[in-house]
One Martini backbone bead per residue (centre of mass of N, CA, C, O) as a GRO file, in nm:
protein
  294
    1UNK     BB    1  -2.622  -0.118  -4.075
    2UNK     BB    2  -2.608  -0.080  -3.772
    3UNK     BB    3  -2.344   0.121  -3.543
    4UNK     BB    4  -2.269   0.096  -3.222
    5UNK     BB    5  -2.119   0.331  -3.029
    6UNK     BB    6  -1.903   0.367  -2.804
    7UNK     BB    7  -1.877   0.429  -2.507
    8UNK     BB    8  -1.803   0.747  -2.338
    9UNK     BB    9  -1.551   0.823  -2.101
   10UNK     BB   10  -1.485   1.007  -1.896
   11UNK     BB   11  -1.269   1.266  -1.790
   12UNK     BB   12  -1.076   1.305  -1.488
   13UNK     BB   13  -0.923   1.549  -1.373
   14UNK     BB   14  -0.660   1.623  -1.231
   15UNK     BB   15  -0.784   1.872  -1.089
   16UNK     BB   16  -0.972   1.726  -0.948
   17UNK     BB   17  -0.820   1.496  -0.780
   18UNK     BB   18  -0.635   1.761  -0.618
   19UNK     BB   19  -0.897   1.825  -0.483
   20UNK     BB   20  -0.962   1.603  -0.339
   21UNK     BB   21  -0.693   1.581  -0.205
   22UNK     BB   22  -0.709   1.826  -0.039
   23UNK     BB   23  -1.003   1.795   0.134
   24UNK     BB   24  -0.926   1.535   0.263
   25UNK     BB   25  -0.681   1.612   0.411
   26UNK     BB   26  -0.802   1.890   0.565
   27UNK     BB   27  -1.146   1.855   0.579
   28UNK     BB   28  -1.206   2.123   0.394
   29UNK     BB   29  -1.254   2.376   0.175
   30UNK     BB   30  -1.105   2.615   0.253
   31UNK     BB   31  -0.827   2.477   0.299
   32UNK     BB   32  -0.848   2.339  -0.014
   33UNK     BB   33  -0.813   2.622  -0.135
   34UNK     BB   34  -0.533   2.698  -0.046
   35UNK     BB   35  -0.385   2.450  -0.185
   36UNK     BB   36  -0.516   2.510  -0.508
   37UNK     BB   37  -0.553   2.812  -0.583
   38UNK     BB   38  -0.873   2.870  -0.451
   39UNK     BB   39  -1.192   2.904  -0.414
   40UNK     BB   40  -1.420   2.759  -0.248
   41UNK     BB   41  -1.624   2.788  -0.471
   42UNK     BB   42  -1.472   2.635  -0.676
   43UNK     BB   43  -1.439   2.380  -0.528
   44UNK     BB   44  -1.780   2.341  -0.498
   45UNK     BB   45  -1.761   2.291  -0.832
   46UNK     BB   46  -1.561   2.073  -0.855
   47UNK     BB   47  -1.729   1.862  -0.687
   48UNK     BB   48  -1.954   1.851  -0.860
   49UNK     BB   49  -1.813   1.754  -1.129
   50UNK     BB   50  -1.739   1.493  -1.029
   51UNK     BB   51  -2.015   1.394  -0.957
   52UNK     BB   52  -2.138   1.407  -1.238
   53UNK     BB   53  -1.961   1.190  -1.398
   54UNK     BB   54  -2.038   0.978  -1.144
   55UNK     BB   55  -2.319   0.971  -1.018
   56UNK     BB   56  -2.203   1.043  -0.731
   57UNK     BB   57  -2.107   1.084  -0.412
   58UNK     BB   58  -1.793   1.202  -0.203
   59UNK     BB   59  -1.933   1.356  -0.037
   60UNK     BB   60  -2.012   1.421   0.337
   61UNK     BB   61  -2.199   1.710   0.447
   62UNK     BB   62  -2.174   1.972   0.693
   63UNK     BB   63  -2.151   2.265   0.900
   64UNK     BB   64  -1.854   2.102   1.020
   65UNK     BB   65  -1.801   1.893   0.772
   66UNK     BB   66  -1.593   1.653   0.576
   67UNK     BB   67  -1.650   1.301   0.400
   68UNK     BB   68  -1.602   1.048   0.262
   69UNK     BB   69  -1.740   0.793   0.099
   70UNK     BB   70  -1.664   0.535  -0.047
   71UNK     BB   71  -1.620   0.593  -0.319
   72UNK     BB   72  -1.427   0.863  -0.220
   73UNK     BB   73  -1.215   0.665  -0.153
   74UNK     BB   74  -1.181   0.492  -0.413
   75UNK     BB   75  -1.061   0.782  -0.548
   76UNK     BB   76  -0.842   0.866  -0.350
   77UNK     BB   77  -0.675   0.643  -0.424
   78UNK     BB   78  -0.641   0.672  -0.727
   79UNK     BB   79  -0.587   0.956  -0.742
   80UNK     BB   80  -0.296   0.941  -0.625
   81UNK     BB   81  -0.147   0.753  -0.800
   82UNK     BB   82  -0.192   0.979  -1.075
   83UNK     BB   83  -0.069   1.211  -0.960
   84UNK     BB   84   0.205   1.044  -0.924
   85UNK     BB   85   0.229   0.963  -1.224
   86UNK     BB   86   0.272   1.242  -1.312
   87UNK     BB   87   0.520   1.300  -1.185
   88UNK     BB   88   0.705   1.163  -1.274
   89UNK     BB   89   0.695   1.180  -1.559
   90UNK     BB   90   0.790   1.482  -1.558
   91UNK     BB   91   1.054   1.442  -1.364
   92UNK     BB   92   1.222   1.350  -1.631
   93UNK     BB   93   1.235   1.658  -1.726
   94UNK     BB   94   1.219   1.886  -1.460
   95UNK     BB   95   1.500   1.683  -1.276
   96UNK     BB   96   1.760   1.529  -1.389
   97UNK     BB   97   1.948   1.709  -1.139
   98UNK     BB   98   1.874   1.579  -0.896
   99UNK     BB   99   2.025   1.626  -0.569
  100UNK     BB  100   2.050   1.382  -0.315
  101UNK     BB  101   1.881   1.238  -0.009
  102UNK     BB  102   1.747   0.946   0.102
  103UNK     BB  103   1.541   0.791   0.370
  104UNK     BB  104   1.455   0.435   0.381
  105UNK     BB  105   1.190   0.230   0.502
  106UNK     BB  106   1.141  -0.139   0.501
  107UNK     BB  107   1.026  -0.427   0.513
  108UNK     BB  108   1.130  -0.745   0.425
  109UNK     BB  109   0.909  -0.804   0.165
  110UNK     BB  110   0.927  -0.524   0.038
  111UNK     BB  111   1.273  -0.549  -0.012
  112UNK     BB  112   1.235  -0.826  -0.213
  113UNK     BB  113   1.018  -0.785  -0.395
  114UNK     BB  114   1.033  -0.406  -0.497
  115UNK     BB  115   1.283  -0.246  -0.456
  116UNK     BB  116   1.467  -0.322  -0.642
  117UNK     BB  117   1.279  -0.225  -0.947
  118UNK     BB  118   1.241   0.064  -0.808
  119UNK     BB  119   1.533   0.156  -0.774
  120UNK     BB  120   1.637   0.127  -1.047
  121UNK     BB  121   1.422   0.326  -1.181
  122UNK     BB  122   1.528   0.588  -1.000
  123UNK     BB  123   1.803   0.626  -1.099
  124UNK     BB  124   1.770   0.663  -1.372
  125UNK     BB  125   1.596   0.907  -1.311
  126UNK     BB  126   1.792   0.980  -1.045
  127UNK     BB  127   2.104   0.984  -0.997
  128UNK     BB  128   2.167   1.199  -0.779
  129UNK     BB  129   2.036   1.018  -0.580
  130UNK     BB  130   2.019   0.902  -0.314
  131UNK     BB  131   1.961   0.559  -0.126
  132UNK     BB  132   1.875   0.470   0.211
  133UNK     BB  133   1.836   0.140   0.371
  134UNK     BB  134   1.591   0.040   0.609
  135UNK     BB  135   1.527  -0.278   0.762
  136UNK     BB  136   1.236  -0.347   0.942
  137UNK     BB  137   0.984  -0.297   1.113
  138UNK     BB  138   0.715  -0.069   1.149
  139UNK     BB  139   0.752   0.058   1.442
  140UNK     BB  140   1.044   0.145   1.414
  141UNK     BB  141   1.011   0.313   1.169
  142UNK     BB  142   0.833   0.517   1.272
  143UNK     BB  143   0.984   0.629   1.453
  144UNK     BB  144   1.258   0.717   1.301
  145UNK     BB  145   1.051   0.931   1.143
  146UNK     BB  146   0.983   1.106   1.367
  147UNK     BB  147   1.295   1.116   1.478
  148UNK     BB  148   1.439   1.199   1.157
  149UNK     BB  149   1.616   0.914   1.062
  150UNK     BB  150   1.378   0.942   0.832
  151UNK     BB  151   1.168   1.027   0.583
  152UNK     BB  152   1.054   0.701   0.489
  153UNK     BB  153   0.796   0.449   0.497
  154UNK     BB  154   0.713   0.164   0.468
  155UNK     BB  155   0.365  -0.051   0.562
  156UNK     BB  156   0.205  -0.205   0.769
  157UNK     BB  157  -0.161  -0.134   0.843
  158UNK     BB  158  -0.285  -0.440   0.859
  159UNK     BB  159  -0.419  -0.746   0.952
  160UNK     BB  160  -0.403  -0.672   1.285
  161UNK     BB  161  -0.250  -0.427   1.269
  162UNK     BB  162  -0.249  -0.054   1.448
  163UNK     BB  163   0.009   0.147   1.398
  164UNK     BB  164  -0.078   0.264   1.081
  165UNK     BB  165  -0.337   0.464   1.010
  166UNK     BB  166  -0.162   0.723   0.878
  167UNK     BB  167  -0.085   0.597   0.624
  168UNK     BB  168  -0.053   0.559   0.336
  169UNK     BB  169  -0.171   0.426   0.060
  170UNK     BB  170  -0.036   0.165  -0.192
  171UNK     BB  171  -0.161  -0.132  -0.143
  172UNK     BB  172  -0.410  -0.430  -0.180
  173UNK     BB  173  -0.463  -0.738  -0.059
  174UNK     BB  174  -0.433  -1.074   0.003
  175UNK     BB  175  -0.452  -1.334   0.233
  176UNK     BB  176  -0.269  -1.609   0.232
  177UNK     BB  177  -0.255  -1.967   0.215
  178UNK     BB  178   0.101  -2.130   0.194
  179UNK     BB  179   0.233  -2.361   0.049
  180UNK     BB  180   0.329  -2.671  -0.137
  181UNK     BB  181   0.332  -2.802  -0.404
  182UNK     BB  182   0.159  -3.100  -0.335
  183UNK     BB  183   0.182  -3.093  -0.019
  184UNK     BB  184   0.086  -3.184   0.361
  185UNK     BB  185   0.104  -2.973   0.599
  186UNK     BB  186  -0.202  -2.902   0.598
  187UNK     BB  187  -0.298  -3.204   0.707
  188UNK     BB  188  -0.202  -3.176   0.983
  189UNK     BB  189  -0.214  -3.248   1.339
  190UNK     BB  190  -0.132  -3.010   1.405
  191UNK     BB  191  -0.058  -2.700   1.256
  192UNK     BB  192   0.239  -2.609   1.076
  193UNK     BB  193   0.345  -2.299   1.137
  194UNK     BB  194   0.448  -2.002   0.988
  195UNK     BB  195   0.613  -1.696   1.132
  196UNK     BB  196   0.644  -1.372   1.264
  197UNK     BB  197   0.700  -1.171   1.463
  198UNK     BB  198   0.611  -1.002   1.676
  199UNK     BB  199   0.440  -0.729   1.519
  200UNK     BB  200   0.307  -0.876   1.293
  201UNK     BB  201   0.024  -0.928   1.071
  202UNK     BB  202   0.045  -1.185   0.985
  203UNK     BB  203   0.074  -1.339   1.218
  204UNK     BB  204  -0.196  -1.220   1.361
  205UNK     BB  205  -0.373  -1.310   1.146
  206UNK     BB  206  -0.338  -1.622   1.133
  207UNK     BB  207  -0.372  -1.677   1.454
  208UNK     BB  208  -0.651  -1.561   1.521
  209UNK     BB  209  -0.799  -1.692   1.335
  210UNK     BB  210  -0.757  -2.004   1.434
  211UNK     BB  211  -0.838  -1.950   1.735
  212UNK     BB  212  -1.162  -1.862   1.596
  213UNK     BB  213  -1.162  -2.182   1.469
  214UNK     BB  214  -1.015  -2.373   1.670
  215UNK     BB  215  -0.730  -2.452   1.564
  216UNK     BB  216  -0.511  -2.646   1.568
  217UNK     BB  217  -0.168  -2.552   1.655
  218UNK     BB  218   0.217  -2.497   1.555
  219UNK     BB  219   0.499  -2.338   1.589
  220UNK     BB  220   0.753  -2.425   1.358
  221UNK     BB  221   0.849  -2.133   1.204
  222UNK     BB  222   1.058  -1.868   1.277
  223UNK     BB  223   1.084  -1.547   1.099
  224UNK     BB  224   1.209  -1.225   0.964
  225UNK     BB  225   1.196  -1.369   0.696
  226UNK     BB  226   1.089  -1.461   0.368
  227UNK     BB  227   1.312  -1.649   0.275
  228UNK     BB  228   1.261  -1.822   0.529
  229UNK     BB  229   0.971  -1.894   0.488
  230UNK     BB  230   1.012  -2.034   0.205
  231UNK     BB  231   1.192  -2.280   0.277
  232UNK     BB  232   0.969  -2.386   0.502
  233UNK     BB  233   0.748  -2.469   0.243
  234UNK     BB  234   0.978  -2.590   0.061
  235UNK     BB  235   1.010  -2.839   0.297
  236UNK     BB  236   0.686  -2.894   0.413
  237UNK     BB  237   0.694  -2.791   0.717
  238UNK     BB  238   0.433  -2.589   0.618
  239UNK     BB  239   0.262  -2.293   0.662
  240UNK     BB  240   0.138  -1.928   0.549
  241UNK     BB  241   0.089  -1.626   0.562
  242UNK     BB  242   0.006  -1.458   0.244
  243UNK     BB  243   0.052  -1.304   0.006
  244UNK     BB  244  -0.042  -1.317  -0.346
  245UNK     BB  245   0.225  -1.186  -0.471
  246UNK     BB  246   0.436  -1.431  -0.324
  247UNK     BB  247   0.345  -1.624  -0.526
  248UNK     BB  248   0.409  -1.918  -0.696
  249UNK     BB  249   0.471  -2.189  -0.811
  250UNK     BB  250   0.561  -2.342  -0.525
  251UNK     BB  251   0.400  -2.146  -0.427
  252UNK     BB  252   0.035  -2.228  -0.281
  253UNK     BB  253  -0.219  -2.240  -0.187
  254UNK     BB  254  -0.445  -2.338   0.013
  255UNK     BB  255  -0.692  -2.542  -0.014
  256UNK     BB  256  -1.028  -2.544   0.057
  257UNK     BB  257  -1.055  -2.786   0.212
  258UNK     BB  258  -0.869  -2.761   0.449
  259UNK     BB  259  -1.040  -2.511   0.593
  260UNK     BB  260  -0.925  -2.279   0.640
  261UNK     BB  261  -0.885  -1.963   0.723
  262UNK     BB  262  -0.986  -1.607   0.645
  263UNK     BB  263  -0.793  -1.365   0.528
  264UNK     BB  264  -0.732  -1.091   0.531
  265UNK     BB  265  -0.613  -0.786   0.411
  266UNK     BB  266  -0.330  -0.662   0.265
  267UNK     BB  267  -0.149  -0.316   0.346
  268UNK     BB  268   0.014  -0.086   0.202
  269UNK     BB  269   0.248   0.210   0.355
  270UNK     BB  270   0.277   0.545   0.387
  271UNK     BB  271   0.520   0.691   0.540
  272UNK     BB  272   0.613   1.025   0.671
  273UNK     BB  273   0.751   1.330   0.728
  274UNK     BB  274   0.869   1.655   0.706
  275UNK     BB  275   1.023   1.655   0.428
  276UNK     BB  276   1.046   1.868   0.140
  277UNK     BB  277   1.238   1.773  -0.047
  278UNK     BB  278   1.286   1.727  -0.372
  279UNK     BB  279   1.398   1.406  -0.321
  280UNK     BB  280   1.164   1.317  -0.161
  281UNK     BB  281   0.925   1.368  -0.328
  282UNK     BB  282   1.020   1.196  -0.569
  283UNK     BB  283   1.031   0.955  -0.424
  284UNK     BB  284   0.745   0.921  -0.308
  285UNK     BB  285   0.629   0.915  -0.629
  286UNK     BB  286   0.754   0.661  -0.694
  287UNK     BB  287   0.654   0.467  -0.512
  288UNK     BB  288   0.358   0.518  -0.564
  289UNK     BB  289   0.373   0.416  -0.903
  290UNK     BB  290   0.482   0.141  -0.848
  291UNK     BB  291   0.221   0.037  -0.698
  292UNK     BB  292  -0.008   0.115  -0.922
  293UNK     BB  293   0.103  -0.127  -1.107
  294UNK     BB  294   0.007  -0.370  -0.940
   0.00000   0.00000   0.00000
């Protein structure tokens, strides 16, 4: 009996990968040879070395840009991932004794739901490094981080909102209308939502669907706090757009028949400043690899 050898899965190197982010970020292979310490041709041969590997191109080129494919996007997601996870690995090793300052700015709902174990993991393997920590609105923090008040902010990037655009990718997930469960507030006419303030991409996300929906509904709870806004579903009182990883046992998806409208993707993002510290950098890959992990 002939036994069936598995496919080997070819291994994509880091530095193939580092040259695809290198290419992305400066947005040609000359400037993306300089910050890689290789020739252009070297740039251009590991190019198709990616594109044979999957069979598929990654860059659309013409004589005077490069651009990534769809594919090239998803790998440039993924490749920035990989490339923060071999740093943060590597830097429990040759690190163990950074000293500094981090000012670190995250949403209300990524304060409470990632930050408390992304930070507690971060001290064990720096303990030298302070993190201070401002909650605040995305608009608020992006403006902080500009005018060199913060090193870096988590941001929400979509799902409605338009203002962080330039931020890196950190996770993308779904955004589903969320109750209680066994309750009956979907059922409810008008349909009473849970909101957070103005330039929430949360809030313009639910309101906008349902407005497109043609659907009556009514602001029945407003607040900027995540955990204001479960208290408030598991009182029945409502229902509220939320991230499908903020969904508990008690708090679940709002059932189909319900007939709500589908809400866009939500995603998080990483928007840094000028500071190239050492300490600043290690956090930016700390936070980068634990998002990887989700």
């Amino acid at each position: 009996m002939n036994v069936q050898s598995p496919v080997q899965v070819p291994i994509l190197e880091l530095d193939l990968l580092k040259t695809l982010v290198a290419i992305a970020e400066t947005g040609n292979f000359s400037s993306a040879a300089e910050v890689v310490h290789r020739t252009p041709s070297a740039v251009s041969m590991q190019v198709k070395r990616i594109e044979d590997l999957l069979g598929r191109p990654v860059f659309l080129r013409d004589s005077r840009s490069v651009r990534l494919t769809s594919d090239g996007e998803v790998l440039l997601e993924h490749g920035r991932r990989l490339l923060a996870l071999n740093r943060e690995v590597v830097a429990r090793f040759v690190q163990p004794d950074l000293v500094g300052e981090v000012r670190l700015g995250a949403p209300d709902d990524v304060a409470e739901r990632f930050l408390p174990s992304m930070l507690r993991r971060f001290r064990e393997t720096h303990p030298g490094v302070v993190v201070n920590v401002v909650v605040d609105v995305t608009p608020n923090m992006m403006r902080m981080v500009r005018e060199g008040r913060l090193d870096m902010t988590v941001v929400t990037r979509d799902g409605g909102f338009t203002g962080s655009e330039n931020a890196e990718l950190l996770v993308r997930e779904p955004l589903v209308w969320a109750m209680l469960r066994g309750g009956v507030a979907a059922e409810s006419d008008p349909l009473p939502v849970s909101v957070w303030e103005e330039g929430c991409s949360w809030r313009a996300a639910g309101l906008s669907a349902l407005e497109a929906q043609g659907r009556a509904y009514r602001v029945a709870f407003e607040s900027a706090h995540i955990s204001a806004q479960r208290g408030a579903i598991l009182a029945d009182l409502v229902v509220a757009p939320l991230p499908v990883s903020a969904l508990t046992d008690e708090i679940v998806e709002v059932p189909a028949q319900a007939n709500l409208p589908q809400l866009p993707d939500y995603t998080l993002g990483l928007f840094t400043g000028a500071s190239t510290a050492a300490p600043v950098r290690a956090a930016a890959d700390h936070i980068r690899a634990s998002f990887a992990k989700h």
